[in-house]
Jmol script that loads the backbone (N, CA, C; Angstrom):
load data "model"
ATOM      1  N   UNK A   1      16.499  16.105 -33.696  1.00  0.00           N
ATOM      2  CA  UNK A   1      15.392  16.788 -33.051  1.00  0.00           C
ATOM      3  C   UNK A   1      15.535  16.701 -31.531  1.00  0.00           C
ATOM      4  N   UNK A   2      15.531  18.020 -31.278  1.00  0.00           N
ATOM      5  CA  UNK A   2      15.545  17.580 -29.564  1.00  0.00           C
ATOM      6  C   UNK A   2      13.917  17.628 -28.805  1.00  0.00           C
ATOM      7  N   UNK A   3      13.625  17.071 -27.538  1.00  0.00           N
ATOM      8  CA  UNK A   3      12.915  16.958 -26.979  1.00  0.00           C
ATOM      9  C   UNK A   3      11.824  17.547 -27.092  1.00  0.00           C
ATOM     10  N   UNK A   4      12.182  18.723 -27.063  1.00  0.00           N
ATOM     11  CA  UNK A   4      10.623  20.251 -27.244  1.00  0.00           C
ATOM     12  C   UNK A   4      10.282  20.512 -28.609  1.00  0.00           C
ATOM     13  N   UNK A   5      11.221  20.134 -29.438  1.00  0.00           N
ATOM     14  CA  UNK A   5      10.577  20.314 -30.723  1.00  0.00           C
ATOM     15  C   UNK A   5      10.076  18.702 -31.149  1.00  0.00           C
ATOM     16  N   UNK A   6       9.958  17.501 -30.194  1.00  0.00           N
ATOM     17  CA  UNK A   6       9.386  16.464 -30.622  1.00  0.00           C
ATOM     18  C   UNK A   6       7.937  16.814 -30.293  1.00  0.00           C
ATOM     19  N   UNK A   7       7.757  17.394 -29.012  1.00  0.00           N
ATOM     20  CA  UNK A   7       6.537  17.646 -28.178  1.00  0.00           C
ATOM     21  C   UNK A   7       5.900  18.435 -29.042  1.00  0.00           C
ATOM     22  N   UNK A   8       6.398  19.715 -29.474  1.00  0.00           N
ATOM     23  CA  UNK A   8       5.827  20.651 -30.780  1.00  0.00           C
ATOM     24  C   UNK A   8       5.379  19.947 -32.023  1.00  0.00           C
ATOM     25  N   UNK A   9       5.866  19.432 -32.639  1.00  0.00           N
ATOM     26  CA  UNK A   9       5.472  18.689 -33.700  1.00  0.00           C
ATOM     27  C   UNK A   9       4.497  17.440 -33.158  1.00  0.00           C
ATOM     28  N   UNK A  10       4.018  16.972 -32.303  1.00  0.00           N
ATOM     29  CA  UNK A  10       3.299  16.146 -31.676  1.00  0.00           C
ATOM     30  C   UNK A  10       1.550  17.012 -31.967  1.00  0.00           C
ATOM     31  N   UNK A  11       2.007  18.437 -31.826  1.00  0.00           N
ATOM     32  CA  UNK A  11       0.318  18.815 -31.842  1.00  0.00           C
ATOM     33  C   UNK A  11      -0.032  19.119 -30.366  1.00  0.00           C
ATOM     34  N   UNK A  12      -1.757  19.222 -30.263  1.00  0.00           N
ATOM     35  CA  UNK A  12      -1.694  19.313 -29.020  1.00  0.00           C
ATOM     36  C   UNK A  12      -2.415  18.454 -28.181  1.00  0.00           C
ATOM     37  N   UNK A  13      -2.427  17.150 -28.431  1.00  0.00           N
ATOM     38  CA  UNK A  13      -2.547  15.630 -28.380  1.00  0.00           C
ATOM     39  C   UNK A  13      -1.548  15.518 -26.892  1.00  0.00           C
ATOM     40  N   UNK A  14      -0.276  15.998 -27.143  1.00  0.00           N
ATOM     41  CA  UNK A  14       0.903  16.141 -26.556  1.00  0.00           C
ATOM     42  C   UNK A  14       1.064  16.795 -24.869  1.00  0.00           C
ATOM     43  N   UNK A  15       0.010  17.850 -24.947  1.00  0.00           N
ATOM     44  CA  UNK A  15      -0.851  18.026 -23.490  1.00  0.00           C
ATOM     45  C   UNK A  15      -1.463  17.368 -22.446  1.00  0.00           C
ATOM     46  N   UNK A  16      -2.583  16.683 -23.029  1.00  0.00           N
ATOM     47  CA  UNK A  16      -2.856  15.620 -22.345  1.00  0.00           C
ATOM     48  C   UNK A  16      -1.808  14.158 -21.683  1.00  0.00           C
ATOM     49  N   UNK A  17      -0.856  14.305 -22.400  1.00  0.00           N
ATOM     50  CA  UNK A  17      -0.014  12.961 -22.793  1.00  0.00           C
ATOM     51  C   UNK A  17       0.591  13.016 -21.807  1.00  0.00           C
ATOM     52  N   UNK A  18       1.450  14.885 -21.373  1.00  0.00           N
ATOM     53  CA  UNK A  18       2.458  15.363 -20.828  1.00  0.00           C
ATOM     54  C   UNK A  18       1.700  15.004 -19.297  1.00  0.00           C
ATOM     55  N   UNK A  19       0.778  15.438 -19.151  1.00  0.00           N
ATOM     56  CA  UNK A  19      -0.591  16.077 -17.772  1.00  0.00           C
ATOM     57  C   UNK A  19      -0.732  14.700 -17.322  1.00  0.00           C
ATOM     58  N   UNK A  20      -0.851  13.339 -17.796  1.00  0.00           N
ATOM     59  CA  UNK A  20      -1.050  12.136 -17.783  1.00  0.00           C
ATOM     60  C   UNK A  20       0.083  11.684 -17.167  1.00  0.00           C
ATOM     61  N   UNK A  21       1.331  11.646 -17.820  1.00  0.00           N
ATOM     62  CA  UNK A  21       2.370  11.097 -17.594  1.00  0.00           C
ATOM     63  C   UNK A  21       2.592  11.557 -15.897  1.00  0.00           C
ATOM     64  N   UNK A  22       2.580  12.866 -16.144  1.00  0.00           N
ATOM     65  CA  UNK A  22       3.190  13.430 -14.095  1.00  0.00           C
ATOM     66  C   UNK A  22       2.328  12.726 -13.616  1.00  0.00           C
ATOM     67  N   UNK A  23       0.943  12.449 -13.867  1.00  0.00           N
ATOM     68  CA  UNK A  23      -0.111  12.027 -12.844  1.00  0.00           C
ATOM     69  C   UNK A  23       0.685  10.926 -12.143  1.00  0.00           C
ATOM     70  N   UNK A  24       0.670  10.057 -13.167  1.00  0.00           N
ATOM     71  CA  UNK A  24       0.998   8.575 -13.349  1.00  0.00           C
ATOM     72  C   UNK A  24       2.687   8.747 -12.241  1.00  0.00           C
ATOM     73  N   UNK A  25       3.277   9.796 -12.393  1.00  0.00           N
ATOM     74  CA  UNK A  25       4.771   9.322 -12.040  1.00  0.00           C
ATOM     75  C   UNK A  25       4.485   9.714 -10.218  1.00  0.00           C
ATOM     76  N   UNK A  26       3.466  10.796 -10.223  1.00  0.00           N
ATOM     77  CA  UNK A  26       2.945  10.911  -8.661  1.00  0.00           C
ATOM     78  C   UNK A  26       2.413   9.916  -7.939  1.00  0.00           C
ATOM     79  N   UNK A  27       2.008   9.008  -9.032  1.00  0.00           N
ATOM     80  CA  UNK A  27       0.726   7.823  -7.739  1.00  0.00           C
ATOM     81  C   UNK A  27       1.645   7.224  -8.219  1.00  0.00           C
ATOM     82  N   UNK A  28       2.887   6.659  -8.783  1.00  0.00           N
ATOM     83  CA  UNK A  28       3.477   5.866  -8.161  1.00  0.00           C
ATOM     84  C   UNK A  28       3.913   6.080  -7.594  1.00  0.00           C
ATOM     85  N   UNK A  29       4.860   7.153  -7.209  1.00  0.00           N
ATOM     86  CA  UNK A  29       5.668   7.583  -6.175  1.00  0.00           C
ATOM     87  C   UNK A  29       5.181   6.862  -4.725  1.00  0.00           C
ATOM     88  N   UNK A  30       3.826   7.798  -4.544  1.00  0.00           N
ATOM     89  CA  UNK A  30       2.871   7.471  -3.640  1.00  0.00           C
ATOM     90  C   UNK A  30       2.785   6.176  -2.846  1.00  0.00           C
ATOM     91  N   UNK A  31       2.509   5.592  -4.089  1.00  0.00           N
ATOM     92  CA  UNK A  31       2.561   4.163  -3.848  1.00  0.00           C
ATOM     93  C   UNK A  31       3.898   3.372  -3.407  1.00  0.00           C
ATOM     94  N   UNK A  32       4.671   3.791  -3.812  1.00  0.00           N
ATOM     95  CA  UNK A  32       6.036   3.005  -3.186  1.00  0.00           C
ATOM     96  C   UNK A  32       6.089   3.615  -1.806  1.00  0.00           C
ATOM     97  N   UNK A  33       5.967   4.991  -1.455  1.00  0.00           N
ATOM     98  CA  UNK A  33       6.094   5.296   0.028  1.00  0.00           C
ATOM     99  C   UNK A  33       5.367   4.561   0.947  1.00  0.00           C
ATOM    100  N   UNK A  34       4.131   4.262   0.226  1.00  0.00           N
ATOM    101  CA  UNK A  34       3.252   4.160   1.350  1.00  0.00           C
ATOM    102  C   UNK A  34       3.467   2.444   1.064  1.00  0.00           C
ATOM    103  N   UNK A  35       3.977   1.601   0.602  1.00  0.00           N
ATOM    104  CA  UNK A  35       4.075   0.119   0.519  1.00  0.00           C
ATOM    105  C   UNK A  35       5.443   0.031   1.490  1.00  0.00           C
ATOM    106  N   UNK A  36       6.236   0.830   1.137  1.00  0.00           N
ATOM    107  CA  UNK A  36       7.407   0.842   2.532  1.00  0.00           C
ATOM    108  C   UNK A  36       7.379   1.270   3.738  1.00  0.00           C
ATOM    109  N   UNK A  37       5.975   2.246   3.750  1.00  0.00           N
ATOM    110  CA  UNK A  37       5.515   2.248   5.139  1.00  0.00           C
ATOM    111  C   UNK A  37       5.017   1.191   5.894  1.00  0.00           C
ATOM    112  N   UNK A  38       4.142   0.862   5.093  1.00  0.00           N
ATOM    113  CA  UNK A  38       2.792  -0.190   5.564  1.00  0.00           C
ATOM    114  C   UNK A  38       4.084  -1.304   6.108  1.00  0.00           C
ATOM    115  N   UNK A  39       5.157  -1.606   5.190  1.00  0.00           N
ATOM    116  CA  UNK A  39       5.794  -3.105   5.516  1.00  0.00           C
ATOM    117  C   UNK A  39       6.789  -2.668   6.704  1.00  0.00           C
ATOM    118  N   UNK A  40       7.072  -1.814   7.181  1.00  0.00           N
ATOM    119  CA  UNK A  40       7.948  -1.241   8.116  1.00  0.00           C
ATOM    120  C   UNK A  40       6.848  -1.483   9.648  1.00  0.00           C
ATOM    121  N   UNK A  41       5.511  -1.363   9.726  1.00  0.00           N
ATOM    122  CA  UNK A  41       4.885  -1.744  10.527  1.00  0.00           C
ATOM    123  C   UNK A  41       4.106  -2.970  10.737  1.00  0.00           C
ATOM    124  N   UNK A  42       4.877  -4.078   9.417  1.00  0.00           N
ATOM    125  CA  UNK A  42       4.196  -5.501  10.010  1.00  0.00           C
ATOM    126  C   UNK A  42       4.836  -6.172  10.992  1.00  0.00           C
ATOM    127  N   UNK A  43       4.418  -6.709  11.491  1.00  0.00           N
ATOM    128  CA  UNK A  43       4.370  -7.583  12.655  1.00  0.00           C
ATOM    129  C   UNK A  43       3.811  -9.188  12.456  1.00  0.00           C
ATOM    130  N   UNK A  44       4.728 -10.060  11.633  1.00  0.00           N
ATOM    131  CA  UNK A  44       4.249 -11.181  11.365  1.00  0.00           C
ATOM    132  C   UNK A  44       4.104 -12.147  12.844  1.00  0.00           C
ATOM    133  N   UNK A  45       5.250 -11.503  13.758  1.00  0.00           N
ATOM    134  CA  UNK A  45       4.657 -12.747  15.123  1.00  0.00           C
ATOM    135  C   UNK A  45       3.495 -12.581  15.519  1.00  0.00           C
ATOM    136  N   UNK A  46       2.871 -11.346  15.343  1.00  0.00           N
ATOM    137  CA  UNK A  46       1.324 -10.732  16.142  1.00  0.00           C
ATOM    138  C   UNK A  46       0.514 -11.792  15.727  1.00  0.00           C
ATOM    139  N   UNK A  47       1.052 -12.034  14.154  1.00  0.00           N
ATOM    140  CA  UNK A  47      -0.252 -12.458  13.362  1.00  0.00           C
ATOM    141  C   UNK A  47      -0.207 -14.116  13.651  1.00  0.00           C
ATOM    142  N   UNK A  48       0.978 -14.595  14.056  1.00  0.00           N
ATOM    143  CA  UNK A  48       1.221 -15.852  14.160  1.00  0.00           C
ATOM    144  C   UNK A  48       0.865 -16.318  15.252  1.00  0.00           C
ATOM    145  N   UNK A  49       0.903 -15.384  16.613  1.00  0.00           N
ATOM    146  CA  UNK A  49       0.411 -16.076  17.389  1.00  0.00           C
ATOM    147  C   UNK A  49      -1.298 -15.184  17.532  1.00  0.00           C
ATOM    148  N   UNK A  50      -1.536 -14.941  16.734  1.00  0.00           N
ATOM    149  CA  UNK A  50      -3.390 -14.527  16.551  1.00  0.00           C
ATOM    150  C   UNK A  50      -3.811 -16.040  15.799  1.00  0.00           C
ATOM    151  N   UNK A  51      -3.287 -16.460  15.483  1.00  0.00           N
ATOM    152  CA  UNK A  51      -3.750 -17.813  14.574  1.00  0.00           C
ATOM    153  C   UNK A  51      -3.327 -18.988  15.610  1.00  0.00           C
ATOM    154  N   UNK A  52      -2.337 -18.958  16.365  1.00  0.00           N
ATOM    155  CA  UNK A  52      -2.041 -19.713  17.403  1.00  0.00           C
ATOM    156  C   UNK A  52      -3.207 -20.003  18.514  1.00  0.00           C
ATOM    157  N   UNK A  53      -3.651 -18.435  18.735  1.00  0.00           N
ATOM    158  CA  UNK A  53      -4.752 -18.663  19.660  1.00  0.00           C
ATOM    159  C   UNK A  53      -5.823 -18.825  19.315  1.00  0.00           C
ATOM    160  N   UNK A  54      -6.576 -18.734  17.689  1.00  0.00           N
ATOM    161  CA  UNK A  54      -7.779 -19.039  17.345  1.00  0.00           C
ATOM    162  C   UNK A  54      -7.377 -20.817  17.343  1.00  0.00           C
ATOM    163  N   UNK A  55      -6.135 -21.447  17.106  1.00  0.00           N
ATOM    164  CA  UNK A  55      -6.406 -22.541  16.960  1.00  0.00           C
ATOM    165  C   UNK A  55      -6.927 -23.076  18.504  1.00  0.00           C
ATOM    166  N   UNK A  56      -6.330 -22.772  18.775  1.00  0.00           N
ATOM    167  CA  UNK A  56      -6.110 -23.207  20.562  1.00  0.00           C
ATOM    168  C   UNK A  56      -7.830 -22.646  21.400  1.00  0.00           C
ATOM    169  N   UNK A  57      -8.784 -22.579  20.290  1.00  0.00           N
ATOM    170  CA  UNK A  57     -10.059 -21.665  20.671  1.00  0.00           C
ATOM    171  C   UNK A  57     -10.257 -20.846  21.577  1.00  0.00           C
ATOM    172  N   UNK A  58      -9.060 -19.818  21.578  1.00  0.00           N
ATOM    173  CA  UNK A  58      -8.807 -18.575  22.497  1.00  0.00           C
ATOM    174  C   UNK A  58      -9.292 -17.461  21.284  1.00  0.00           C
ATOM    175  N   UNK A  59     -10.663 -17.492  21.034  1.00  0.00           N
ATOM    176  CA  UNK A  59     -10.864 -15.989  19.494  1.00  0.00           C
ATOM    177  C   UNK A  59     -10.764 -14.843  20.030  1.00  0.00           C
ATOM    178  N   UNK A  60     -11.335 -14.454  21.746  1.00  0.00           N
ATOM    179  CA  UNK A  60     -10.988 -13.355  22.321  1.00  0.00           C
ATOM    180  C   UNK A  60      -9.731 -13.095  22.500  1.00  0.00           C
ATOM    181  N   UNK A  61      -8.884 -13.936  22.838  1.00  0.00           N
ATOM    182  CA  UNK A  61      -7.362 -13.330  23.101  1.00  0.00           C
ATOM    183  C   UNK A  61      -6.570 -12.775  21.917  1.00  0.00           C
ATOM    184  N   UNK A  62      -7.079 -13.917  20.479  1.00  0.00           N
ATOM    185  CA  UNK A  62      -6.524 -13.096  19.632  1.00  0.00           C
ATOM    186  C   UNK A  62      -7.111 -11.990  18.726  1.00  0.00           C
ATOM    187  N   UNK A  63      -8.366 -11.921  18.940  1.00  0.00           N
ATOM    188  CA  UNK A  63      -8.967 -10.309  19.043  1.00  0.00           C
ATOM    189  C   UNK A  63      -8.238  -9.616  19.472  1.00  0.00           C
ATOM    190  N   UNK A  64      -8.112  -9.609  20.735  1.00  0.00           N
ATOM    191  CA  UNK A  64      -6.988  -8.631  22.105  1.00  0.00           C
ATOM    192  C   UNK A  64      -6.051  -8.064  21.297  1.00  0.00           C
ATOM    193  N   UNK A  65      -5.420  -9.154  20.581  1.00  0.00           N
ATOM    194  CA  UNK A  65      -3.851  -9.131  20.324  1.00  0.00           C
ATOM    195  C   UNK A  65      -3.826  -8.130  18.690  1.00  0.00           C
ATOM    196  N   UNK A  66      -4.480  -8.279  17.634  1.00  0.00           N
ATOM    197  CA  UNK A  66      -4.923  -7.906  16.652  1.00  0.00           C
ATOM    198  C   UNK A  66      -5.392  -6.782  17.082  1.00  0.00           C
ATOM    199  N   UNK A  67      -6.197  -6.298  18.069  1.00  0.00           N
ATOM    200  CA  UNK A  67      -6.599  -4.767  18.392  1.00  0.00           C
ATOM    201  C   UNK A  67      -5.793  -3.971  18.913  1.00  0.00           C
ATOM    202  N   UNK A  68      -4.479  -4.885  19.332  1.00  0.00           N
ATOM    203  CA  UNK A  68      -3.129  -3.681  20.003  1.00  0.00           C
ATOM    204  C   UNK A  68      -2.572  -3.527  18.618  1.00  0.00           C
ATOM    205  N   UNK A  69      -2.314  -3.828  17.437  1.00  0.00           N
ATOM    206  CA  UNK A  69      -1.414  -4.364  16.657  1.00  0.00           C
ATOM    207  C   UNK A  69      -1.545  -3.412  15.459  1.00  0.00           C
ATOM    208  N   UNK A  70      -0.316  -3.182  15.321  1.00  0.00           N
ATOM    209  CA  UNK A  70      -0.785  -1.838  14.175  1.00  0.00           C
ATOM    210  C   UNK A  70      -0.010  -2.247  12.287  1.00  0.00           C
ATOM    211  N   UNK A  71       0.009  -4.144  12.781  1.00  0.00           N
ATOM    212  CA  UNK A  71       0.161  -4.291  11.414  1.00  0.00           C
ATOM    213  C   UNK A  71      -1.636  -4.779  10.197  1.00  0.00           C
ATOM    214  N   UNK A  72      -1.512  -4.040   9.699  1.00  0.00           N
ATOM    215  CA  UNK A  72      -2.671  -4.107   8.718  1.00  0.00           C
ATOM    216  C   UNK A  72      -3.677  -5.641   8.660  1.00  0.00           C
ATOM    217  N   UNK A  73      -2.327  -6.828   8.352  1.00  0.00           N
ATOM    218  CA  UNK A  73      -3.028  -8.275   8.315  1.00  0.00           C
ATOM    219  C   UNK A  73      -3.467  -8.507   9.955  1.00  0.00           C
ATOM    220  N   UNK A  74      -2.804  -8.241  10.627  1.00  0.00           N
ATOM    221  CA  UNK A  74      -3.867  -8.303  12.230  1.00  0.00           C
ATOM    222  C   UNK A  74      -4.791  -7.874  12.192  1.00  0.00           C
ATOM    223  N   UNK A  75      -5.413  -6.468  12.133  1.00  0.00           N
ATOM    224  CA  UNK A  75      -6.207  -5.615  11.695  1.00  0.00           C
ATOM    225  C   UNK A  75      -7.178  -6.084  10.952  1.00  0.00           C
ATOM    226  N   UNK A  76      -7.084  -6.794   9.925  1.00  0.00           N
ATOM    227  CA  UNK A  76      -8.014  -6.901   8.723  1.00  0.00           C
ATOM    228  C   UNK A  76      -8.925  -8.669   9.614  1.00  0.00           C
ATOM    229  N   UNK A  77      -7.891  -9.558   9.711  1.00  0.00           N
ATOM    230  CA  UNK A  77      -8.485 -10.696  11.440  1.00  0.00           C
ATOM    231  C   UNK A  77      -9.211 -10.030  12.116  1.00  0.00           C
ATOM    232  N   UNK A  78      -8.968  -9.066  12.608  1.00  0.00           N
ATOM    233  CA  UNK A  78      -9.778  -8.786  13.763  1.00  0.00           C
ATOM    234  C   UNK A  78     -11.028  -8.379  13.360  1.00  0.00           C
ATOM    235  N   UNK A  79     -11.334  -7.429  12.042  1.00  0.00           N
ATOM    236  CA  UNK A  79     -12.497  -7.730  11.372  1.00  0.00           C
ATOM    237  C   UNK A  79     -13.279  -8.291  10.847  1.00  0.00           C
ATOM    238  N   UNK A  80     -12.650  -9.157  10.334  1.00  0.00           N
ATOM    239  CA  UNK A  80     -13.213 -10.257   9.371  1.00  0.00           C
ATOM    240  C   UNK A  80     -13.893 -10.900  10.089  1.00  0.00           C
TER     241      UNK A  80
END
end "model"
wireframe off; spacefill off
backbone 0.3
color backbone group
């Protein structure tokens, strides 16, 4: 049996299944682009010395530093 006559004999159960599957193969796609984006713009020293200066009770400087910083975990510090 090849492929299209498995899908045929499936009914039409086999529609939904098909319509599902692309969804599914798009948001991952998605998802891997945008996880190799996001990691292409971290910046772990930003974040290291943002924790450097909260220790050192500088919270404005590493505000400062987290608000230039266009990696996400700086970002998410500077809100929190």
């Amino acid at each position: 049996m090849t492929a299209m006559e498995l899908f045929k004999h499936g009914g039409p159960i086999m529609w939904p299944i098909l319509i599902t599957s692309f969804i599914l193969i798009t948001v991952a796609i998605e998802r891997v682009i945008f996880i190799f984006r996001e990691n292409g713009r971290r910046q772990p020293e930003v974040v290291e010395k943002m924790l450097e200066k909260v220790e050192a009770n500088d919270v404005n400087g590493a505000l400062e530093l987290g608000k230039k910083s266009e990696d996400y975990v700086a970002r998410i510090l500077v809100y929190a």
